[in-house]
N, C-alpha and C positions, 0 to 999 in steps of 0.2 A: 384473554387480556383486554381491557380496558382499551378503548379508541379514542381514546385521550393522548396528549401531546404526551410523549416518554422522555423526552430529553429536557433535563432540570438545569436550573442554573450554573449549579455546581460541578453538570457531566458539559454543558458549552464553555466554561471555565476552564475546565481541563481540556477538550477538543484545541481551543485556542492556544493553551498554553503550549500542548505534545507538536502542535503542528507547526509555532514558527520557531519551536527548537530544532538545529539542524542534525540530521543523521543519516548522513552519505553510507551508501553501500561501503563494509567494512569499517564504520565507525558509529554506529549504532547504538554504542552503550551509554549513553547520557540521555537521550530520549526512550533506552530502555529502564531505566531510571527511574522516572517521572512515571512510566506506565506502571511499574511495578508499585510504586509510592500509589499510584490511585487506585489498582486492586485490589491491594491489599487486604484489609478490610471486609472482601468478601469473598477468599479463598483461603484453604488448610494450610498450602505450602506452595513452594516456588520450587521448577525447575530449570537449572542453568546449563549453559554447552560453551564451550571453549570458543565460540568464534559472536558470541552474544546473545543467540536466540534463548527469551525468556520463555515459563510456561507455569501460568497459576493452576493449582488442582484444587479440585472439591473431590472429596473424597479420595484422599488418596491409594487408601485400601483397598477397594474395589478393583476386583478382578477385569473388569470387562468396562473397557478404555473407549470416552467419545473425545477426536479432537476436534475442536472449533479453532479456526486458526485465519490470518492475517499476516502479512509483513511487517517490517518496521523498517526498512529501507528504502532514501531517495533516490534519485538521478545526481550526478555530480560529475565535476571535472576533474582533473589532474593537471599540476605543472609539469610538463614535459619536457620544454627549452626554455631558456632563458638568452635573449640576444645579448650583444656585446651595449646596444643602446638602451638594453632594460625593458624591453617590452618580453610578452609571456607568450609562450603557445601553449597550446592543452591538448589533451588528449581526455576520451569522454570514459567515466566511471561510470555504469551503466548507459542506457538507453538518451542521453542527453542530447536536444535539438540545437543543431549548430545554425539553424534559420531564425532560431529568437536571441542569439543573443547578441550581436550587435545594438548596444547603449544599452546594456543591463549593466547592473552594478553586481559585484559578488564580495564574497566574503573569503580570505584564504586564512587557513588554518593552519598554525603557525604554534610550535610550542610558548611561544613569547604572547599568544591572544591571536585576532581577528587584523591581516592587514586587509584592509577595504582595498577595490580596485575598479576598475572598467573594463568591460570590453567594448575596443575603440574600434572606428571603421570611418572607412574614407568621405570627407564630405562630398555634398551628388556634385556640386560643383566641379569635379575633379577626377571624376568615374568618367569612363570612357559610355558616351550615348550609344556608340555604333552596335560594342559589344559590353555590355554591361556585366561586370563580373560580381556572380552571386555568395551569400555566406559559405562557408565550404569549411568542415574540420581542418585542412591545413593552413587556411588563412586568417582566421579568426584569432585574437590576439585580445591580453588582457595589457593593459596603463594601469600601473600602480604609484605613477609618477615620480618614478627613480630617473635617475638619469645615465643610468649605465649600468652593467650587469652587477658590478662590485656591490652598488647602493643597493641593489635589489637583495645579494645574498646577508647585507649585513641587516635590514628588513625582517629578516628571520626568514625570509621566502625561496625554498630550493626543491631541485626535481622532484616530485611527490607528494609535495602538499596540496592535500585533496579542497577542492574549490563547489562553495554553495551559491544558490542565491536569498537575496535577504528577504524576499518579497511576504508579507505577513498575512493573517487571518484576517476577511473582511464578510460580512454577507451583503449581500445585492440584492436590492429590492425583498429584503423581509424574512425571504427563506431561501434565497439558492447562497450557502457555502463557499468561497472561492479560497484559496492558499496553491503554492506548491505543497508538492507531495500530499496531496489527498491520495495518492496513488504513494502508497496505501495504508497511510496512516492512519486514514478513517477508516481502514478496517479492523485496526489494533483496538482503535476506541469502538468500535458498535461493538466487538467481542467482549471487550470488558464494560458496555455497558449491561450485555448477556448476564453476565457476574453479578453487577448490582441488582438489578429486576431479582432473579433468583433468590438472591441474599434477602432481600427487602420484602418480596414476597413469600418469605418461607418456604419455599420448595424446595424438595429433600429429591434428589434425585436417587436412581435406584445401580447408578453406576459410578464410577471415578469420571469425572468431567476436565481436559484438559485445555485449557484457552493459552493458547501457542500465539506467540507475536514472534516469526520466525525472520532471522536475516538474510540477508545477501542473494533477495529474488528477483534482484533488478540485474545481475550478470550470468543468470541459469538455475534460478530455482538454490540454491546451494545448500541456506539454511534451512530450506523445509527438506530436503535429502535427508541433511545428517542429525536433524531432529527428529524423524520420523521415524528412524531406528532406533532411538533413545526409547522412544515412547511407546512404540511397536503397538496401537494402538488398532481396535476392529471397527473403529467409525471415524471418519472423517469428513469433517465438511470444512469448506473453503468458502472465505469471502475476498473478493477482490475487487477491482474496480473494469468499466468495459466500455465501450465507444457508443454515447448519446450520436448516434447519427443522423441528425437533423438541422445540421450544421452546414452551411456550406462548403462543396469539393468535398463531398463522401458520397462515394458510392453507395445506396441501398442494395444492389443489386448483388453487392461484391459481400457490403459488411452486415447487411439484415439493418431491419427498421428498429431502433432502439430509440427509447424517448423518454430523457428525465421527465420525473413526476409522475411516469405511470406503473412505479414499481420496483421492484430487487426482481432483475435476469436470472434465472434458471438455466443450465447449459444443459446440450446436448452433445456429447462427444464420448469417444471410446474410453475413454479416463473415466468419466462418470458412469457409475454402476447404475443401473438402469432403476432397479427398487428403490434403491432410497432418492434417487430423482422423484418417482413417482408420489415416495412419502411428501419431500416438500411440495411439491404440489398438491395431495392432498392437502396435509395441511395448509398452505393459503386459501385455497376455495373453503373447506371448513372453516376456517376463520377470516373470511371475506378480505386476505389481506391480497390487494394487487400485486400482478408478477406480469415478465414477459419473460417471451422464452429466445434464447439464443442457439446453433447451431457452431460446431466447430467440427472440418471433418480430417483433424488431426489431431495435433495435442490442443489442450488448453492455452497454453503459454502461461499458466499461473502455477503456484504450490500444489495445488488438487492432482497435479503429474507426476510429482515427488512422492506424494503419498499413497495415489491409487499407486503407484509399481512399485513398493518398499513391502521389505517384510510376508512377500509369497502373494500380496496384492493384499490390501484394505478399501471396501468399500468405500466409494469416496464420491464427493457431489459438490456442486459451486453454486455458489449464492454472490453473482455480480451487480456490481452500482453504477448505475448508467452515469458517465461522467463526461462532460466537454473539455477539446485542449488539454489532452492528456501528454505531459511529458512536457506542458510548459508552465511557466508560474501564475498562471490565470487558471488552473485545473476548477471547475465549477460543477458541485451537484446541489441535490434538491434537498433541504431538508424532509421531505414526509417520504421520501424512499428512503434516507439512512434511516428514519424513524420504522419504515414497516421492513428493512433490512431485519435489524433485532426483532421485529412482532416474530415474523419466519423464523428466526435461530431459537428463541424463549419456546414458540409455539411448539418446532419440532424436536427438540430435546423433551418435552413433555411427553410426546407421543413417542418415545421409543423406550421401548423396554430390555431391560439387562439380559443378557444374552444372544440377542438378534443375530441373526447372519447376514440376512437380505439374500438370501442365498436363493439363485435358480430353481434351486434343485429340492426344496423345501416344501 
């Protein structure tokens, strides 16, 4: 492939658009939506699962199944209480940092539309100096500016409605990315930008091709579980996102040296099949596309865990995006690693041929 910029106007048009749509763990289907409306175009058919996860195929007749896959769900809240003065507690829908959000603004979702709210917190005036009490899930509070529980339930706002934040699509300085939920919505889009390249470049693969934008991985993997047995597929690779450690109060020691801009991470871990590791790394030294490598001496904590143990085991392998402030609304990467993210996915679906095993024992 060409060493040229990949990403066209019309594929950051849509990155902007999928990513300041919201789509909280378990409400996925309107930013599945919009991904489906822009693959379209360069897949046979769609496959759907009762709990949202979508899946474009190329070639659907083909016997011998690659999935390329991504999430499509954020971090998010839940109303949990509602006081008798109207103010909100929450409880966290996924992995959600209760130390940023004191004076964020959020979004709650509301069959009647969006009521806007705060979460409010004590001014320093007023906080105790001696012992200074920190953000904490049971303290933390949303002002919707009701003035008593009543106002708040006629609002349309009650136990359960799941809470976003608004924060949008900006770049920084030219090429670093910043939105919530690039984690891992920017994996849904490099996988379907996978789709386009293919399509555009005429390549006929010699297998079924499945680009999975799977749900609900921000509370244990769920939807790439139950879509992995839909699909019962003999290849899989994963993209996710992984910790830019070059940031202050990270450990190298604990997390490894990771550094936007020099690449899409490779993992190392007992989930990842050891061959087709080695294929993508072949293929980016063949195709001079920068990597680093990661170690994990557990699970991944991504889909790639759902998939290598589904179905009697499927080859399976991770292709991470070094990412800053993960799990808060400042999430920032680099554009020329989501760029050589897809060179890696284009590259190594070239180099595999219909039948593979990767098998040991071969």
């Amino acid at each position: 492939m060409s060493t040229k910029k990949i990403l066209t106007k019309k594929s950051l048009e849509f990155l902007e658009k999928y990513l300041n749509n919201a789509a909280p763990t378990g409400y996925e289907w309107e930013g599945q939506k919009l991904w489906m409306e822009y693959l379209k175009p360069y897949v046979d058919t769609f496959i759907t699962d009762t709990y949202g996860s979508v899946v474009g195929v190329i070639n659907p007749d083909a016997k011998y199944k690659v999935v390329i896959e991504g999430h499509s769900d954020e971090i998010a809240w839940y109303v949990n209480y509602i006081t008798d003065d109207g103010l909100i507690y929450v409880i966290r829908n996924g992995g959600s940092d209760h130390q940023i959000a004191p004076s964020k603004w959020v979004n709650i979702h509301t069959k009647g539309g969006i009521v806007k709210g705060i979460f409010g917190w004590p001014a320093i005036h007023t906080r105790s100096r001696v012992k200074e009490e920190p953000p904490k899930p049971d303290n933390i509070f949303i002002d919707i500016g009701a003035k008593d529980k009543e106002e708040v339930l006629k609002m349309g706002v009650h136990v359960g409605c799941v809470i976003t934040y608004p924060d949008e699509f900006k770049i920084l300085n030219k090429n670093k990315f910043v939105c919530r939920a690039l984690d891992n919505r920017v994996g849904g889009f490099m996988i379907a930008e996978v789709a386009r390249l293919l399509h555009e470049n005429k390549q006929k693969l010699p297998f079924g091709l499945y680009i999975t934008n799977a749900v609900q991985e921000e509370i244990g993997l769920r939807g790439a579980e139950m879509i992995s047995h839909t699909l019962n597929p003999d290849v899989a690779i994963i993209t996710d996102v992984c910790h830019d450690t070059t940031t202050p109060m990270i450990d190298k020691k604990k997390e490894g040296h990771i550094e936007m801009g020099l690449g899409p991470v490779i993992s190392y871990a007992p989930a990842v099949q050891n061959k087709l590791r080695e294929r993508l790394i072949e293929t980016a030294e063949k195709n001079k596309i920068p990597f680093q490598r990661l170690a994990a001496s557990r699970s991944t904590g991504t889909d790639t865990d759902a998939f290598a143990y589904s179905n009697g085991g499927v080859a399976s392998a991770l292709i991470s995006l070094p990412l800053r402030y993960m799990h808060t609304t400042v999430e920032t990467v680099h554009q020329d690693d989501v760029e050589n993210v897809i060179k890696l996915y284009y590259e190594t679906l070239l180099s595999i041929k219909s039948g593979e095993t990767f098998s040991y024992f071969d």
